[in-house]
Structure formats: C-alpha cells, structure tokens
KOLMARKOL-470204 format. One record per residue (C-alpha): residue number from 1; residue in three letters; x, y, z. Coordinates in Angstrom, 2 decimals. Layout:
N
node pos NUM code ala c1 X c2 Y c3 Z;
...
This chain:
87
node pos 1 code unk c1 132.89 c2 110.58 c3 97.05;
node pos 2 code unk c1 137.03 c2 110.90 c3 96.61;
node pos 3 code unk c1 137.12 c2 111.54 c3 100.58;
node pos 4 code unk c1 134.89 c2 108.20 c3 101.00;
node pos 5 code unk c1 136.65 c2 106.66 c3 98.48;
node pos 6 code unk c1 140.07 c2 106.99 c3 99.94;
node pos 7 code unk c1 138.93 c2 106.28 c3 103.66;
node pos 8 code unk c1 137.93 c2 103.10 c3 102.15;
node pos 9 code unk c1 140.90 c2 102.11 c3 100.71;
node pos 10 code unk c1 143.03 c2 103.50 c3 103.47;
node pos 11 code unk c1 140.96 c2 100.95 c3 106.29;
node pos 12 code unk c1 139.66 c2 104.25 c3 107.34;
node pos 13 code unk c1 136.07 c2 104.11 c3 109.37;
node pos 14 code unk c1 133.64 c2 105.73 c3 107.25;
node pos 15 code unk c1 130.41 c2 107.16 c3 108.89;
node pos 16 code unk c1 127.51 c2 107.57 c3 106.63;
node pos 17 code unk c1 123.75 c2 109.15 c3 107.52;
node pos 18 code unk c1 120.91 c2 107.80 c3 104.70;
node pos 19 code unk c1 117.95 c2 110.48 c3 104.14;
node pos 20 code unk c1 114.90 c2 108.48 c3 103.21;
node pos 21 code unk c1 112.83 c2 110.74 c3 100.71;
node pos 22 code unk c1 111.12 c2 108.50 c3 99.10;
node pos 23 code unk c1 107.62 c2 109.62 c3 100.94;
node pos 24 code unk c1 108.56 c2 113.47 c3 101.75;
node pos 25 code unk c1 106.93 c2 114.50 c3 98.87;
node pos 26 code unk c1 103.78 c2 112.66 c3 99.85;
node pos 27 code unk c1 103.50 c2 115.50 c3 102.76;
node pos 28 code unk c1 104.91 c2 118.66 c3 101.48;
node pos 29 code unk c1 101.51 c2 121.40 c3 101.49;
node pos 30 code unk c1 101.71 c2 122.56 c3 98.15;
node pos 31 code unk c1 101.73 c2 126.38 c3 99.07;
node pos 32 code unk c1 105.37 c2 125.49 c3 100.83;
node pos 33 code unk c1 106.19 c2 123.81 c3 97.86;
node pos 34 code unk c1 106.03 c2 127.38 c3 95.47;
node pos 35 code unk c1 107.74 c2 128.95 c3 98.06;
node pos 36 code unk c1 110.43 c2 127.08 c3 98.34;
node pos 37 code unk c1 111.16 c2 126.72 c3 94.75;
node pos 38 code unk c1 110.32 c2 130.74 c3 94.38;
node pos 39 code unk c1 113.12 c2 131.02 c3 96.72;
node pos 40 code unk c1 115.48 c2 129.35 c3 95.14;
node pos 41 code unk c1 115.03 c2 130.74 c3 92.03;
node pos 42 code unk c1 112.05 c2 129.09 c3 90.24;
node pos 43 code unk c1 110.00 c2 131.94 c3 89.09;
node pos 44 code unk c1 108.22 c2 133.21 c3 86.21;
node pos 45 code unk c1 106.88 c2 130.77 c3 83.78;
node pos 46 code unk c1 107.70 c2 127.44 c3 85.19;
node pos 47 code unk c1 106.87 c2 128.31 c3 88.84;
node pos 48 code unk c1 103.16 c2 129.35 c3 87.43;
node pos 49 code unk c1 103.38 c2 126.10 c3 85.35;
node pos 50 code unk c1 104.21 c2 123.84 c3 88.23;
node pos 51 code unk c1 101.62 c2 126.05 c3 90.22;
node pos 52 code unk c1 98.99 c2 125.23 c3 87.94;
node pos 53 code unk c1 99.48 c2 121.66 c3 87.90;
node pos 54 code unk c1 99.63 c2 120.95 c3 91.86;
node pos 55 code unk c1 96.43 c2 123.72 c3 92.24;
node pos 56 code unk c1 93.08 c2 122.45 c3 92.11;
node pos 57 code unk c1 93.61 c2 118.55 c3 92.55;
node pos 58 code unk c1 90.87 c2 116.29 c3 93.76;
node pos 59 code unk c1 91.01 c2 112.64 c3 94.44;
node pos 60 code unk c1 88.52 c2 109.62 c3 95.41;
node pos 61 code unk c1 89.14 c2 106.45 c3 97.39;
node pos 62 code unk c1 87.76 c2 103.34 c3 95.71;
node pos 63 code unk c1 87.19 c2 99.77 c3 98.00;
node pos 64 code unk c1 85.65 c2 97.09 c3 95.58;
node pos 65 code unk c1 82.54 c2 99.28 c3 93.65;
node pos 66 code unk c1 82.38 c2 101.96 c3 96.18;
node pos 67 code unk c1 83.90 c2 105.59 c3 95.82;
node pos 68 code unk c1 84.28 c2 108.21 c3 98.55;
node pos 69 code unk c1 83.36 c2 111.62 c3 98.45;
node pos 70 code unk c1 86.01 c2 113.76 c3 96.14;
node pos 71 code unk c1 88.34 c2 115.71 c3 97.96;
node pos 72 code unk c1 90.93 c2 118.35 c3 97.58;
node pos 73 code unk c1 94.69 c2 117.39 c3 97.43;
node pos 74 code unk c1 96.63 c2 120.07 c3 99.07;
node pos 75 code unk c1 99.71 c2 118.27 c3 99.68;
node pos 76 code unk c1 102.03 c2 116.07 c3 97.63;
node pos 77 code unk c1 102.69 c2 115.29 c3 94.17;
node pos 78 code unk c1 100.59 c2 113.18 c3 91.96;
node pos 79 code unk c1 102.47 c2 109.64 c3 91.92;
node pos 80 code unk c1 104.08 c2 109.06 c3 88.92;
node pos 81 code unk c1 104.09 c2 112.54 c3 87.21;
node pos 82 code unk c1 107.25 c2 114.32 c3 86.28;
node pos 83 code unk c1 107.26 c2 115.97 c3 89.61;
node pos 84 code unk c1 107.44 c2 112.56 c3 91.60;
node pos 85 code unk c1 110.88 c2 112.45 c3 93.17;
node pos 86 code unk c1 111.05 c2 109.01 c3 93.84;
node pos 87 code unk c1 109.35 c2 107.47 c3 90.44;
C-alpha cells in the first residue's frame, strides 16, 4: 500500500489487477477444499470440524409451491455461514 501510496503522490502510473471472489466459493468441490486447508496447516480439530459441516449437505429448489428432488451439495459453502467469504 506505501509503494501505491507514493506512486500516487509522486504522478506515478499505478497498475492494479482486481480478483473477483465473491462467487469462487460457490464452486470450490468440498474434498479440494480440506485439502487445501490440510495443506496449509488446518488440521486436527478444526479441519474435522469444518469437515463435518460442509459433509453431508442436501438442498431443494422451490418455484411458487413446488420443491425439487433433494440433492447432495458437494461444492461451495452454505451462503451466509461463517465460512462464506463474501457475506
């Protein structure tokens, strides 16, 4: 942020690349998920925790009074939760 910072003030151009991750999570398999976060040190307790949580999801899809089938979630993180990047 200094570096920016001083470009700015300086009249300095200033490149800048924006990552959008707002909806990454949405797609992230859950089994890459514990891997990751195994590999960077999660483990133990709070990797089976977070484990637990994703494993086993289901969801329907509701238009006016009808309701789909339930299915599995295998991917993403339930909107909203504590594990929802972007809340």
């Amino acid at each position: 942020m200094d570096d920016f910072t001083f470009a700015l003030e300086n009249k300095n151009s200033v490149d800048i690349i924006y990552f959008d991750l707002a909806k990454a999570f949405d797609t992230v398999p859950h089994s890459l998920l514990i891997s990751k976060l195994y590999k960077v040190g999660i483990q133990g307790n709070l990797l089976s925790w977070i484990n637990d949580y994703l494993t086993n999801r289901t969801f329907t899809v509701r238009v006016s009074n009808q309701y789909s089938e339930e299915k599995h979630c295998t991917s993403g993180v339930p909107q909203g939760s504590i594990l929802d990047f972007h809340k």
